[in-house]
C-alpha positions as CSV (number, residue, x, y, z in Angstrom):
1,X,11.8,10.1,6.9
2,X,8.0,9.9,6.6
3,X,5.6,10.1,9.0
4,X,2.5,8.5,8.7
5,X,-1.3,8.8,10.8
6,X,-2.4,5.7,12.4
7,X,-4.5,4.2,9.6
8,X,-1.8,4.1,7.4
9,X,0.7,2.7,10.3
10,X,-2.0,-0.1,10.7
11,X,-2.4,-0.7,7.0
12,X,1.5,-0.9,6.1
13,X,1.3,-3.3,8.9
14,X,-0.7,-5.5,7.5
15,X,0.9,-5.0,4.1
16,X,4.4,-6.2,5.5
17,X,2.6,-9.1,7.4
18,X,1.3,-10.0,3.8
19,X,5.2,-9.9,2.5
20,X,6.2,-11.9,5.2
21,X,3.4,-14.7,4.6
22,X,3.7,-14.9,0.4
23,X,8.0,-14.7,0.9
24,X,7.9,-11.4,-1.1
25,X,11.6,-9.7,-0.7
26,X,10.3,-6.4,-1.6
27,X,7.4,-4.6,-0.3
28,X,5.5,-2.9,-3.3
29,X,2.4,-0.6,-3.5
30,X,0.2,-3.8,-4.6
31,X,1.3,-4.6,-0.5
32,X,0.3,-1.5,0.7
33,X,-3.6,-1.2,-1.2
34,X,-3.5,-4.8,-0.1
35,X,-3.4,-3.4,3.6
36,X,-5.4,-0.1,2.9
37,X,-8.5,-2.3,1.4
38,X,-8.0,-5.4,4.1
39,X,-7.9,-2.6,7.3
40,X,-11.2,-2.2,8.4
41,X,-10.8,1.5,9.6
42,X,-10.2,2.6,6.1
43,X,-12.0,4.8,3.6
44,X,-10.5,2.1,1.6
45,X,-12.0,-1.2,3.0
46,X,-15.5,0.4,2.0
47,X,-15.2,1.9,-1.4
48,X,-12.3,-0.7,-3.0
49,X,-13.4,-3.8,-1.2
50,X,-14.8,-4.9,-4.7
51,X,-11.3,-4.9,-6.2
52,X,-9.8,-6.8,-3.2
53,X,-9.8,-10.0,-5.3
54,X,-7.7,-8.3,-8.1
55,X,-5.4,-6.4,-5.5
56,X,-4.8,-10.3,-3.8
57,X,-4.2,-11.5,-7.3
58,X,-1.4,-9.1,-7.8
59,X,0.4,-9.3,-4.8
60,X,0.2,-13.5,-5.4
61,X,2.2,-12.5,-8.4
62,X,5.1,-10.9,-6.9
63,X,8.0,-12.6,-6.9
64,X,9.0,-14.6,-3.7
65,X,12.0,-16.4,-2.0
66,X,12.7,-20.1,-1.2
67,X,13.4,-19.9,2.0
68,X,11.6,-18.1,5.4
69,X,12.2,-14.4,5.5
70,X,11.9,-11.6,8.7
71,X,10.8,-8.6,8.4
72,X,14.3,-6.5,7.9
73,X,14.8,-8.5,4.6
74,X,11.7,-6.9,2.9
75,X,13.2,-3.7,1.4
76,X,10.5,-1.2,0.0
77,X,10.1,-1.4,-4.3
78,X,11.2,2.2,-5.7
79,X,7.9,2.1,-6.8
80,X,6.7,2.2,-3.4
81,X,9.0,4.7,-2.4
82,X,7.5,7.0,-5.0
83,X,4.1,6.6,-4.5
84,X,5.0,7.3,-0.7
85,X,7.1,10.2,-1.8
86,X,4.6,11.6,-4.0
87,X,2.0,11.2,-1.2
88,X,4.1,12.7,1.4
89,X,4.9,16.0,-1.2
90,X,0.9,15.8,-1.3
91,X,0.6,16.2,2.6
92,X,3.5,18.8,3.4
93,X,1.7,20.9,0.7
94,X,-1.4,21.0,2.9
95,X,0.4,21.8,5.9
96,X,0.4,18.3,7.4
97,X,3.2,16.3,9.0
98,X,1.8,12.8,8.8
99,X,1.3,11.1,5.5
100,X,-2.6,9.8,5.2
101,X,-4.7,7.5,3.9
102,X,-6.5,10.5,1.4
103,X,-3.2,11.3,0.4
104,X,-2.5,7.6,-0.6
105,X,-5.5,7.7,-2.4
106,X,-5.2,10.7,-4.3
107,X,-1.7,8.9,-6.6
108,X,-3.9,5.5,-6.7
109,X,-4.6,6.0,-10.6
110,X,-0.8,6.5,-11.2
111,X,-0.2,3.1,-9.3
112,X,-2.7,0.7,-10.1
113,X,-3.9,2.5,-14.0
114,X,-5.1,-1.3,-14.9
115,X,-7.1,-2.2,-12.1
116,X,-10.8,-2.2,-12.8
117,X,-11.3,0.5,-10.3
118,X,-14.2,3.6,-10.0
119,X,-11.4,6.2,-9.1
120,X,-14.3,8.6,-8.9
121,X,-15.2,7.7,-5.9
């Protein structure tokens, strides 16, 4: 199971709180940079805020159910799962036991190649 520091605990937060409004069944990564760029105490919210607008549009795209949902019907994507995977291979490698936001960051290319993002920064 992964373990994750409290700016990422804050920003899946927010990410399954944006499931549970749109009446997405899944939780995918689009969710998750949706949460990293919307928390304010994140690297994130400062150097992607200009791609918020494309990150909404992709989550407004997921597919979504019919009826009201709770939170132990949104099941992570597998995509999800492997960016968090890949993340948390990326922190046990440096000796960490909690999955951050800069390890996050560091698969963002692999995740989201087509937004129009500066991954430079």
């Amino acid at each position: 199971m992964n373990k994750f520091d409290k700016v990422v605990v804050g920003s899946l937060d927010m990410a399954q709180s944006k499931a549970l409004e749109l009446k997405n069944t899944e939780l995918s990564p689009a969710h998750l940079l949706f949460g990293l760029v919307s928390n304010p105490s994140t690297y994130s919210s400062k150097s992607l805020s200009e791609a918020l607008s494309q990150i909404v549009e992709l989550v407004e795209k997921l597919p979504r159910s019919n009826s009201q949902l709770n939170i132990e019907q949104i099941r992570p994507s597998a995509n999800l799962n492997s960016w968090l995977t890949q993340a948390g291979g990326d922190a046990t490698g440096k000796g960490k036991q909690e999955i951050s936001e800069k390890n996050l960051l560091k698969f963002l290319p692999n995740f989201f190649p087509s937004l129009n993002i500066d991954y430079s920064k």
